[in-house]
C-alpha positions as CSV (number, residue, x, y, z in Angstrom):
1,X,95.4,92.5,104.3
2,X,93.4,95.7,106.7
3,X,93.1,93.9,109.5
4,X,94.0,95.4,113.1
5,X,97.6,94.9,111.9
6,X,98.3,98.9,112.8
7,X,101.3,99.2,110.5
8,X,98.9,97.8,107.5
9,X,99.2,99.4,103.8
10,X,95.5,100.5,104.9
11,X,95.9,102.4,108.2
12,X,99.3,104.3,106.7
13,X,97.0,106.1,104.1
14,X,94.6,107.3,106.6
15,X,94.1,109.8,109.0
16,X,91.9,111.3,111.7
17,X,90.5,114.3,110.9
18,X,89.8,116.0,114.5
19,X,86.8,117.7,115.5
20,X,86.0,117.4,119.1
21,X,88.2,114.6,119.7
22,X,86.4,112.1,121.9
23,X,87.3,109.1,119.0
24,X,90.7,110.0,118.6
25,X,93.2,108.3,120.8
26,X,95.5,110.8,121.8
27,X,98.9,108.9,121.8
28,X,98.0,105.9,119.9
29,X,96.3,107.2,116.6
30,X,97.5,108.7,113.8
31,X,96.0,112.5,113.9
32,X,99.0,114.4,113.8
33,X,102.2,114.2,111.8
34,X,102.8,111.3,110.0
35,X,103.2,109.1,113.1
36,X,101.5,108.4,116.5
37,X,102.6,110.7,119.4
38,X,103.8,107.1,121.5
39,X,106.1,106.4,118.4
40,X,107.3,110.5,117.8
41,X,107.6,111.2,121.4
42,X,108.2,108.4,124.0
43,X,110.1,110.2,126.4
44,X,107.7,112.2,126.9
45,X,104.9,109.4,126.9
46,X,106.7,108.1,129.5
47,X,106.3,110.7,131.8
48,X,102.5,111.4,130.7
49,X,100.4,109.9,133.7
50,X,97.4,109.3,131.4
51,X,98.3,106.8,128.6
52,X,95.3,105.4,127.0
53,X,92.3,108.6,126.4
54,X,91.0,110.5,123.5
55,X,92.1,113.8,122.4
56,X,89.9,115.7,124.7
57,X,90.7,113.8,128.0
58,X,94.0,116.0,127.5
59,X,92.6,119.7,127.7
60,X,89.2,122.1,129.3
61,X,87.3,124.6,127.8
62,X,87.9,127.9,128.7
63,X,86.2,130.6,128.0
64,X,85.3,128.9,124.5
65,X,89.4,128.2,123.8
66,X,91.0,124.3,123.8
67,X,93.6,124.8,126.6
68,X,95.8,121.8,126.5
69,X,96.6,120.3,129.9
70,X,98.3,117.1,130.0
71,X,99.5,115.4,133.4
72,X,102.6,114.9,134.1
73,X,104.1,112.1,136.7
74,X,107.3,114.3,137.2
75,X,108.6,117.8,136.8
76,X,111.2,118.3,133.7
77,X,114.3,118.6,133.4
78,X,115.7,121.6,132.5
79,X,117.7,120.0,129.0
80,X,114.1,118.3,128.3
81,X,112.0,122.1,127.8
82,X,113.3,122.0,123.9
83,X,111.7,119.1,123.3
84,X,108.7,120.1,125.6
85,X,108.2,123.4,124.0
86,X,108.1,121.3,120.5
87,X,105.5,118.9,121.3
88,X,103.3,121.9,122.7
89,X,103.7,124.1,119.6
90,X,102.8,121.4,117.3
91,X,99.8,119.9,119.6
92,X,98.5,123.9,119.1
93,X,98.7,124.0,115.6
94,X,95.4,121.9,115.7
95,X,91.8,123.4,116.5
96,X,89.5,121.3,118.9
97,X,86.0,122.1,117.2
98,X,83.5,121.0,119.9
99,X,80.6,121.3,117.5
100,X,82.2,119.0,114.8
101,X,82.9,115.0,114.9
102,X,85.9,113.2,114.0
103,X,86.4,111.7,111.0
104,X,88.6,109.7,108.8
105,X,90.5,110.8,106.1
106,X,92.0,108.9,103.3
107,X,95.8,110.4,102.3
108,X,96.1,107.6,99.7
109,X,94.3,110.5,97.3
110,X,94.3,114.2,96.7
111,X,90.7,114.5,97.4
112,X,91.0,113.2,100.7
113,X,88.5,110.6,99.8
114,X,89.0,106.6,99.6
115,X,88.9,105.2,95.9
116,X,89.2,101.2,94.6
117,X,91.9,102.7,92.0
118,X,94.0,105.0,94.7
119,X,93.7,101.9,97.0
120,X,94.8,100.0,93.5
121,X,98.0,102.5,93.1
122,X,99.2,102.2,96.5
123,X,99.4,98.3,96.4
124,X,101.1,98.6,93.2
125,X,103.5,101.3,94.3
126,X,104.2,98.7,97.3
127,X,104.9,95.7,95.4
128,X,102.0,94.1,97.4
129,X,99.9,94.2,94.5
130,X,101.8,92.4,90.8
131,X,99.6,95.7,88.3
132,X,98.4,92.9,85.4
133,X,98.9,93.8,82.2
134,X,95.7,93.3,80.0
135,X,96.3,91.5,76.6
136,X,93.5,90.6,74.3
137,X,91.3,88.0,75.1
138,X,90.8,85.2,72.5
139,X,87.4,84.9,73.0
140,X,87.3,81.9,70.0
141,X,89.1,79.8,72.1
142,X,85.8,78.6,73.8
């Protein structure tokens, strides 16, 4: 039911949480958005010359500030700097904390924090889970 199956019930209620980002996979895992960057962006996958590498594989440190520096295997287009400009914006909404890990973060729950019951609620809400319905037990019956 978890498995490695990357579109399981499991893997769609978590997220990474990114500190310095050297477990984060920077096109393949979900850390930004509700969707990895491969599935959100693939033009511009395409064109990235490093396709497999964590978060911080994609930037330096400069003068203690993330700069973001991805590779590219050709120059733009001029009708592609819309969508260029949005993936940048949205990659600098996030802080790279160099002094903090990664971690995950369970977004089946409010608190952030994996429960048996929100797990319960989610399977429910899917239909992969039948909820039971709890009548009485006749205990006399043995």
């Amino acid at each position: 039911m978890c498995g490695g199956n990357s579109n399981s019930w499991f893997d769609n209620h978590r997220r990474w949480k990114v500190g310095a980002g050297s477990n984060i996979l920077f096109w393949s895992d979900y850390w930004i958005g509700n969707d990895t960057l491969k599935k959100r962006y693939p033009r511009i996958f395409s064109n990235s010359v490093l396709k497999e590498g964590s978060i911080d594989k994609y930037g330096i440190w400069h003068e203690n500030q993330w700069i973001w520096q991805i590779k590219w295997r050709k120059e733009w287009f001029l009708w592609e700097t819309e969508i260029i400009n949005e993936f940048m914006d949205e990659l600098k909404t996030i802080k790279i904390d160099a002094c903090r890990n990664d971690e995950w973060i369970w977004v089946g729950d409010t608190s952030n924090s994996f429960t048996v019951s929100s797990a319960y609620k989610i399977l429910c809400h899917q239909n992969i889970l039948q909820p039971h319905s709890f009548s009485a037990f006749n205990f006399d019956s043995f």
